[in-house]
C-alpha positions in Angstrom: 134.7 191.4 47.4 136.4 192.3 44.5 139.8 191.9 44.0 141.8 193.9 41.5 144.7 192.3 40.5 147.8 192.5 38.1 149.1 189.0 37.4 153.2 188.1 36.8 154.1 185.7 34.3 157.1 184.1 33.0 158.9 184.6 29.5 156.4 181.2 28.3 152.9 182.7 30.0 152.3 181.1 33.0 151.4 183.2 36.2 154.1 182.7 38.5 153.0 185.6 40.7 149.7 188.0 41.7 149.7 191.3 42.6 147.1 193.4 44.4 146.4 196.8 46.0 147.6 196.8 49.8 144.4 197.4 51.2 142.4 194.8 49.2 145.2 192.1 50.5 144.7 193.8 54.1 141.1 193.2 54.3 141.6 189.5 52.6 143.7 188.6 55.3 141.2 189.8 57.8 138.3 188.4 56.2 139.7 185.3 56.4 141.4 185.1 59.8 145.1 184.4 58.3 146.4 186.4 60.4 145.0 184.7 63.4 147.5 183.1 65.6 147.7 179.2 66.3 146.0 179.7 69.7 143.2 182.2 68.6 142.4 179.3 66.3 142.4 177.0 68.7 140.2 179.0 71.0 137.7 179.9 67.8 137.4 176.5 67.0 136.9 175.5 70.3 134.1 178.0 70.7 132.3 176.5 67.7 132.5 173.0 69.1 130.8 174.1 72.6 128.4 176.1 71.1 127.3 172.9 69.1 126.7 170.7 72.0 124.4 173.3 73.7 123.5 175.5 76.8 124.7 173.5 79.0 128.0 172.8 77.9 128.7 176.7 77.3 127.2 177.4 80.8 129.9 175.0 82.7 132.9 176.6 80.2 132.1 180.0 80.3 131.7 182.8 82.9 129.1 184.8 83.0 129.4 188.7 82.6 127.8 189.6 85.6 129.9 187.4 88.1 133.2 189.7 86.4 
């Protein structure tokens, strides 16, 4: 990804704020889930951890398509 961005600084030089095209910020935020809520977190994270203790956890926490 490449980010194109116009930096803000003070009278002395230092940044003190970044600016960046609408669409670049749009697909940062999705890239990186920011925009996720608390639960959907929750339930991501939780997903990861299932899937890490195997088949047979994920087959007791999850439904199977078929049975829906």
């Amino acid at each position: 990804m490449v980010l194109h961005i116009n930096f803000i600084t003070d009278e002395t030089g230092n940044i003190i704020s970044v600016i960046l095209p609408i669409d670049e910020f749009n697909d940062l935020i999705e890239t990186y889930g920011i925009d996720l809520s608390k639960d959907e977190v929750s339930a991501i994270e939780k997903g990861k951890s299932l899937r890490s203790q195997g088949d047979s956890v994920i087959s007791k926490e999850y439904v199977n398509i078929d049975d829906i």
